[in-house]
VOKOLLUM-243004 format. One record per residue: residue in one letter; x, y, z of N, C-alpha, C in turn. Coordinates in pm, whole numbers. Each point is the difference from the previous one (the first is absolute). Example, Ala and Ser with C-alpha at 12.3 -4.5 7.8 and 13.67 -1.06 7.14 Angstrom:
BEGIN
NURO  milum     npx     npy     npz    capx    capy    capz     cpx     cpy     cpz
NURO      a    1319    -569     780     -89     119       0      90     120       0
NURO      s     -35     105     -72      82     119       6     -77     109      73
END
This chain:
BEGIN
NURO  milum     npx     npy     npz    capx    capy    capz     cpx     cpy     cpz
NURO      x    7193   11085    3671     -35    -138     -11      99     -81      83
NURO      x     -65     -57      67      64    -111     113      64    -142     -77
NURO      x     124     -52     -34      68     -92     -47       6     -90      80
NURO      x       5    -159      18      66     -61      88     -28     -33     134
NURO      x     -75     122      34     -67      22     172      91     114      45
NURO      x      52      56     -65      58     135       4     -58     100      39
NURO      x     -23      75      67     -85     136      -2       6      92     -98
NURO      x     -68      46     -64      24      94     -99      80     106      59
NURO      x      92      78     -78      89     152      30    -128     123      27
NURO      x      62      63      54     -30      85      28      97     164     -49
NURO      x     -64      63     -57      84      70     -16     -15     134     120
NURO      x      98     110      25     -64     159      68     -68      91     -85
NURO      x    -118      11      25     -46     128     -26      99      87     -50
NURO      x     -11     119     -85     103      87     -77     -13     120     167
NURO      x      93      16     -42      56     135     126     -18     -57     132
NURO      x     -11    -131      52      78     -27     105     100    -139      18
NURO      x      78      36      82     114     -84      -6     -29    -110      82
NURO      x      83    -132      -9     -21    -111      41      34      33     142
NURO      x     -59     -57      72      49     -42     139     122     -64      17
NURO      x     107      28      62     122     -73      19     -30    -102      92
NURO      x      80    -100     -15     -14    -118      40      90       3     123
NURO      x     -39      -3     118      94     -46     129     102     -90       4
NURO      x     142     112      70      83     -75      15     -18    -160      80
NURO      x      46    -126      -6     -35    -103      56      56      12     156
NURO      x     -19     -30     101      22      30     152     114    -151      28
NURO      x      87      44      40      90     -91      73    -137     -96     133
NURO      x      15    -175      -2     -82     -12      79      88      27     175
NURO      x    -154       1      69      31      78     140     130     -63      84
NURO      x     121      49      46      52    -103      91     -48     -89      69
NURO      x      47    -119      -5     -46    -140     100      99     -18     122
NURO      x     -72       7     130      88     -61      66      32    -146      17
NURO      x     129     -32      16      23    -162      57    -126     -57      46
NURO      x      -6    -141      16     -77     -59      93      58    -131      22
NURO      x     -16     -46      87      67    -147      54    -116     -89     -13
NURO      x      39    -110      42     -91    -133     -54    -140     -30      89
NURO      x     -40     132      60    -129      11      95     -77      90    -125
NURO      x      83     110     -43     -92      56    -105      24     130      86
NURO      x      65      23     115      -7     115      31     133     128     -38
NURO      x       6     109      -2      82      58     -24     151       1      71
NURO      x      71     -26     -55     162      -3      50      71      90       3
NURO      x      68      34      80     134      98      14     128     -49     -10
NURO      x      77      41     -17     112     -71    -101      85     106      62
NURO      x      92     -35      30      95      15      51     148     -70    -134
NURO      x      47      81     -67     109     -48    -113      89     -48      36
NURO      x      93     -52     -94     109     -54      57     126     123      22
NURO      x     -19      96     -70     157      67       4    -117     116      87
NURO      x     -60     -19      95    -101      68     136      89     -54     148
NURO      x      50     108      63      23     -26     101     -61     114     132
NURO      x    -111     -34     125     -67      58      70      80     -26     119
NURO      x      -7      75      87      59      19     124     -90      81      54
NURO      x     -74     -84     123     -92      64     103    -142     -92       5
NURO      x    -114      74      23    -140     -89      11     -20     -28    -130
NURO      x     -59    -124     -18    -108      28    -103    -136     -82      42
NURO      x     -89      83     -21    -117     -24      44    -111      20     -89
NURO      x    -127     -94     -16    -127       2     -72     -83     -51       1
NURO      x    -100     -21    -112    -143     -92      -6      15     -57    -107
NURO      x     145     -72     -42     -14     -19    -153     118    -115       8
NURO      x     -23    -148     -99     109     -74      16     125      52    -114
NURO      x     108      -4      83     153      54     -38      49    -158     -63
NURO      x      70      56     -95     107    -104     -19     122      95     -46
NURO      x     105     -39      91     114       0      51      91     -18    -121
NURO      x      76      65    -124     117     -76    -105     114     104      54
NURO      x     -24      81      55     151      81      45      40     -32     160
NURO      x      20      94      69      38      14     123     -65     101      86
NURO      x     -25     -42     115    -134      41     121      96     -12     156
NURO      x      44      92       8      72       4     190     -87      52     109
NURO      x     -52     -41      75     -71      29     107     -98     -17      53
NURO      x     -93      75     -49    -155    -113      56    -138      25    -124
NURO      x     -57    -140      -5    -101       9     -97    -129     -63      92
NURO      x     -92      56     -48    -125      52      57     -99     -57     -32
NURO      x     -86     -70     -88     -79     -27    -113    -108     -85      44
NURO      x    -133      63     -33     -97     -70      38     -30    -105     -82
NURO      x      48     -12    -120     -12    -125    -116     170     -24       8
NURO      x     -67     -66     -69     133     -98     -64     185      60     -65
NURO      x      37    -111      59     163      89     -18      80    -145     -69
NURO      x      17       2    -105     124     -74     -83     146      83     -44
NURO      x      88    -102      32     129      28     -34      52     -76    -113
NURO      x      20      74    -100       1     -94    -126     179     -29     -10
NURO      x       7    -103     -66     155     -51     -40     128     137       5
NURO      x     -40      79       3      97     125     -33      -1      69     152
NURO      x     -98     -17      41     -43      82     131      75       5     152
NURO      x      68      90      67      35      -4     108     -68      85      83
NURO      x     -55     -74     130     -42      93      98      89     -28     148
NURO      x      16      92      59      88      38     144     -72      89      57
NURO      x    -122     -72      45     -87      54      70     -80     -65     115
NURO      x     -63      30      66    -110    -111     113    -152      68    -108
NURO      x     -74     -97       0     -95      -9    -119    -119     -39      51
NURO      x    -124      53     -35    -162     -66      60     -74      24    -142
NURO      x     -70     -87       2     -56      -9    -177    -121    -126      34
NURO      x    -128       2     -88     -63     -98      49      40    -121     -68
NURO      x      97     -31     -80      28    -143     -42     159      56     -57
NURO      x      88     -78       1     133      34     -15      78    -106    -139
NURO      x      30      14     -88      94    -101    -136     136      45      33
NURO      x      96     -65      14     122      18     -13      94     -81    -120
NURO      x      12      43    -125      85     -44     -88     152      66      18
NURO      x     -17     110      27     156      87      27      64     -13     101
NURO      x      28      92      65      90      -7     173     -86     132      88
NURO      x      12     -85     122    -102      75      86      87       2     140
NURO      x      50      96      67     101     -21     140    -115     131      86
NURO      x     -30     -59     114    -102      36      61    -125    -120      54
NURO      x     -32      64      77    -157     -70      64    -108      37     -63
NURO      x    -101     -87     -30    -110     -26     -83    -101     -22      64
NURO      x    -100      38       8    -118      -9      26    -118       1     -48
NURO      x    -118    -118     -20     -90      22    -144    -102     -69      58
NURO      x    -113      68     -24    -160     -55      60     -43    -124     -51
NURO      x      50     -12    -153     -72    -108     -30     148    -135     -26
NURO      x     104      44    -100     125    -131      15      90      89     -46
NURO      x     127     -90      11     138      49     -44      40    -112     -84
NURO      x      16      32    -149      77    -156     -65     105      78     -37
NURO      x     138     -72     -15     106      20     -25      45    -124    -112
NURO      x      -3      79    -147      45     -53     -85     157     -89      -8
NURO      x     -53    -115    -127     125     -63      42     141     148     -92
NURO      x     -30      54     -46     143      99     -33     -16     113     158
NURO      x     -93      -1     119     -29      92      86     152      -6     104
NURO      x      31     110      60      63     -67     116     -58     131      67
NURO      x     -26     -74     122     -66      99     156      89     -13     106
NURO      x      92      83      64      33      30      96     -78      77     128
NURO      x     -35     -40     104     -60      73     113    -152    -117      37
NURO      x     -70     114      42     -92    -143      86    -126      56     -59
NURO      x    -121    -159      -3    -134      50    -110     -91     -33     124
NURO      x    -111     115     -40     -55     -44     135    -172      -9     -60
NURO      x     -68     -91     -38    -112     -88    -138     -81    -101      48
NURO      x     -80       4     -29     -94    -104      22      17    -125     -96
NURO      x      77      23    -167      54     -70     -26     130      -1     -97
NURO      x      76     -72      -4     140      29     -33      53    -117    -143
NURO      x      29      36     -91      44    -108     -94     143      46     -80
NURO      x      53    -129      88     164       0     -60      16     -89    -125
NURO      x      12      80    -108      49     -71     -94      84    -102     -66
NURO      x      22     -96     -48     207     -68       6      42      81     -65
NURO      x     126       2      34     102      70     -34      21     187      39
NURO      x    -165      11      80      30     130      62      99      68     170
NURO      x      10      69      31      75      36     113     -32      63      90
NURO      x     -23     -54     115     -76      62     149      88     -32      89
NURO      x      46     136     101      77      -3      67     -78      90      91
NURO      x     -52     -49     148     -61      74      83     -95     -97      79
NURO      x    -106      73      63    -124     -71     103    -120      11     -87
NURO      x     -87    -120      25    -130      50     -95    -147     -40     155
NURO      x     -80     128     -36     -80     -46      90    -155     -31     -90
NURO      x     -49     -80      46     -98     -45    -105    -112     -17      88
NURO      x     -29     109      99    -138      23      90     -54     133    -108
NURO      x    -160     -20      43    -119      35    -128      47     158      11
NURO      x     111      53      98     -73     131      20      95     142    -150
NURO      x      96    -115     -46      38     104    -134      29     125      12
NURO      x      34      90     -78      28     125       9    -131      94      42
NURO      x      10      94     110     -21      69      64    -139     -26     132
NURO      x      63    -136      27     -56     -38     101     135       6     124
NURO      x    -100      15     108      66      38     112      86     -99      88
NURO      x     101      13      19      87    -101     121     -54      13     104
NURO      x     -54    -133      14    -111     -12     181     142      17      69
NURO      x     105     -89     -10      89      20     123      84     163      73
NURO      x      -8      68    -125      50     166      52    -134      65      57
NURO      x    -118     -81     -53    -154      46      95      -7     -24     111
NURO      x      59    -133      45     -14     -58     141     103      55      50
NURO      x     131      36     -51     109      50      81     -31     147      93
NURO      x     -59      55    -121     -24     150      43     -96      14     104
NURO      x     -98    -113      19    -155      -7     100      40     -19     125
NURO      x     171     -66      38      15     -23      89      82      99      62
END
Protein backbone atom coordinates (compact mmCIF):
# COMPACT_ATOMS: atom_id res chain seq x y z
CA UNK A 1 0.00 0.00 0.00
CA UNK A 2 1.22 3.31 -1.29
CA UNK A 3 1.27 6.13 1.75
CA UNK A 4 1.70 9.72 1.00
CA UNK A 5 2.62 9.25 -2.82
CA UNK A 6 5.20 6.89 -1.76
CA UNK A 7 5.64 3.90 -3.85
CA UNK A 8 4.83 0.91 -2.21
CA UNK A 9 8.11 -1.52 -1.03
CA UNK A 10 8.96 -3.95 -2.72
CA UNK A 11 10.31 -6.76 -1.30
CA UNK A 12 13.08 -9.82 -3.25
CA UNK A 13 11.71 -12.77 -4.15
CA UNK A 14 13.12 -15.61 -1.58
CA UNK A 15 16.50 -17.06 -3.01
CA UNK A 16 17.61 -14.12 -4.83
CA UNK A 17 19.64 -11.39 -3.66
CA UNK A 18 19.19 -7.71 -4.05
CA UNK A 19 21.00 -6.02 -6.66
CA UNK A 20 23.79 -3.86 -5.24
CA UNK A 21 23.50 -0.47 -5.68
CA UNK A 22 26.40 1.38 -7.72
CA UNK A 23 29.17 2.94 -6.42
CA UNK A 24 28.37 6.89 -7.16
CA UNK A 25 31.03 8.11 -10.06
CA UNK A 26 33.27 11.08 -9.28
CA UNK A 27 31.78 13.79 -11.92
CA UNK A 28 33.94 13.84 -15.28
CA UNK A 29 36.99 16.31 -15.12
CA UNK A 30 36.22 19.88 -16.40
CA UNK A 31 38.51 21.75 -18.18
CA UNK A 32 39.13 25.61 -17.50
CA UNK A 33 37.42 27.92 -19.75
CA UNK A 34 37.91 31.66 -20.11
CA UNK A 35 35.27 34.24 -20.62
CA UNK A 36 34.63 33.13 -24.51
CA UNK A 37 33.47 29.76 -23.08
CA UNK A 38 36.32 28.16 -24.68
CA UNK A 39 38.76 25.79 -23.11
CA UNK A 40 41.93 27.20 -21.31
CA UNK A 41 45.35 26.10 -20.64
CA UNK A 42 46.79 27.25 -17.66
CA UNK A 43 49.94 27.54 -17.24
CA UNK A 44 50.45 27.73 -12.89
CA UNK A 45 52.10 29.87 -11.01
CA UNK A 46 54.93 27.76 -9.33
CA UNK A 47 55.11 26.46 -13.67
CA UNK A 48 58.11 27.50 -15.21
CA UNK A 49 58.54 26.58 -19.36
CA UNK A 50 61.55 27.24 -21.26
CA UNK A 51 61.31 26.85 -25.08
CA UNK A 52 58.10 26.97 -27.67
CA UNK A 53 54.89 26.92 -26.67
CA UNK A 54 52.54 26.48 -29.22
CA UNK A 55 48.56 25.73 -29.93
CA UNK A 56 44.84 26.09 -30.80
CA UNK A 57 43.80 26.95 -27.39
CA UNK A 58 43.71 30.35 -25.28
CA UNK A 59 46.66 30.17 -22.51
CA UNK A 60 46.68 32.12 -19.57
CA UNK A 61 49.99 32.73 -18.34
CA UNK A 62 50.19 32.68 -13.83
CA UNK A 63 53.83 31.27 -13.85
CA UNK A 64 56.72 31.83 -16.13
CA UNK A 65 57.10 31.28 -20.12
CA UNK A 66 60.91 32.06 -21.75
CA UNK A 67 61.00 32.00 -25.36
CA UNK A 68 58.48 31.83 -27.86
CA UNK A 69 54.63 31.42 -27.74
CA UNK A 70 52.70 30.44 -30.65
CA UNK A 71 48.88 30.54 -30.24
CA UNK A 72 46.22 30.69 -32.57
CA UNK A 73 43.69 32.02 -29.79
CA UNK A 74 44.12 33.99 -27.21
CA UNK A 75 47.07 34.52 -24.75
CA UNK A 76 46.59 36.33 -21.19
CA UNK A 77 49.14 37.01 -18.66
CA UNK A 78 47.54 37.10 -15.44
CA UNK A 79 48.84 39.30 -12.31
CA UNK A 80 51.38 36.53 -11.30
CA UNK A 81 52.52 35.88 -14.86
CA UNK A 82 55.95 36.43 -16.48
CA UNK A 83 56.72 35.96 -20.03
CA UNK A 84 60.44 36.50 -21.77
CA UNK A 85 59.48 35.66 -24.87
CA UNK A 86 58.57 37.23 -28.60
CA UNK A 87 54.78 36.13 -28.68
CA UNK A 88 51.91 35.82 -31.66
CA UNK A 89 48.43 35.07 -30.28
CA UNK A 90 45.20 36.34 -31.91
CA UNK A 91 44.36 38.92 -29.14
CA UNK A 92 46.92 39.55 -26.31
CA UNK A 93 45.81 40.79 -22.04
CA UNK A 94 48.68 41.78 -20.19
CA UNK A 95 48.07 42.05 -16.33
CA UNK A 96 51.64 40.55 -15.39
CA UNK A 97 55.10 41.32 -17.07
CA UNK A 98 55.78 40.61 -20.58
CA UNK A 99 59.73 41.48 -21.99
CA UNK A 100 59.63 40.63 -25.65
CA UNK A 101 57.80 41.58 -28.96
CA UNK A 102 54.16 40.98 -29.40
CA UNK A 103 52.28 40.41 -32.10
CA UNK A 104 48.31 39.86 -32.27
CA UNK A 105 45.74 39.73 -35.22
CA UNK A 106 43.10 41.14 -33.53
CA UNK A 107 44.56 43.82 -30.19
CA UNK A 108 47.03 44.02 -27.48
CA UNK A 109 45.58 45.67 -24.11
CA UNK A 110 47.93 46.07 -21.42
CA UNK A 111 46.40 46.20 -18.08
CA UNK A 112 46.66 48.97 -15.73
CA UNK A 113 48.80 46.32 -13.12
CA UNK A 114 50.44 45.14 -17.02
CA UNK A 115 53.94 46.23 -17.81
CA UNK A 116 55.20 45.40 -21.59
CA UNK A 117 58.61 45.78 -22.52
CA UNK A 118 59.54 45.33 -26.40
CA UNK A 119 57.48 46.38 -29.46
CA UNK A 120 53.47 45.43 -30.32
CA UNK A 121 52.82 45.07 -33.64
CA UNK A 122 48.18 45.25 -33.69
CA UNK A 123 45.72 46.60 -35.37
CA UNK A 124 44.67 47.72 -32.03
CA UNK A 125 46.43 48.59 -28.86
CA UNK A 126 44.94 49.71 -25.32
CA UNK A 127 47.10 51.21 -22.68
CA UNK A 128 45.66 51.20 -19.54
CA UNK A 129 46.49 54.13 -16.58
CA UNK A 130 48.76 53.19 -14.58
CA UNK A 131 50.07 50.40 -16.99
CA UNK A 132 53.78 50.17 -18.54
CA UNK A 133 54.93 50.21 -22.21
CA UNK A 134 58.28 50.54 -23.08
CA UNK A 135 58.96 49.94 -26.89
CA UNK A 136 57.43 50.72 -30.71
CA UNK A 137 53.81 49.97 -31.42
CA UNK A 138 52.74 49.43 -34.96
CA UNK A 139 49.07 49.69 -35.44
CA UNK A 140 48.83 48.74 -39.42
CA UNK A 141 45.83 45.98 -40.00
CA UNK A 142 48.43 43.40 -40.83
CA UNK A 143 48.90 41.81 -36.94
CA UNK A 144 50.55 38.73 -36.24
CA UNK A 145 51.57 36.62 -39.04
CA UNK A 146 51.21 38.89 -41.73
CA UNK A 147 54.03 39.60 -43.91
CA UNK A 148 56.63 42.67 -43.93
CA UNK A 149 56.06 44.20 -47.50
CA UNK A 150 59.39 46.04 -46.89
CA UNK A 151 61.82 42.69 -46.49
CA UNK A 152 59.37 41.69 -49.73
CA UNK A 153 60.44 44.63 -51.68
CA UNK A 154 64.00 44.41 -50.39
CA UNK A 155 64.52 40.91 -51.50
CA UNK A 156 62.65 41.67 -55.27
CA UNK A 157 65.31 43.97 -55.83
Amino acid sequence: MALFGKPPETKPAEGIAPRPTPAPQPPPQQQPQGATGRPVCVIGTKTTIKGEVSGDEDVLVEGTVEGQIRITKDLRVGNSGVVRATVEAQSIVVSGEVAGDVAAANRVEIQATGRLTGNIRAPKVVIAEGAMFKGNSDMSRGGAGAKDERKDKAAAL
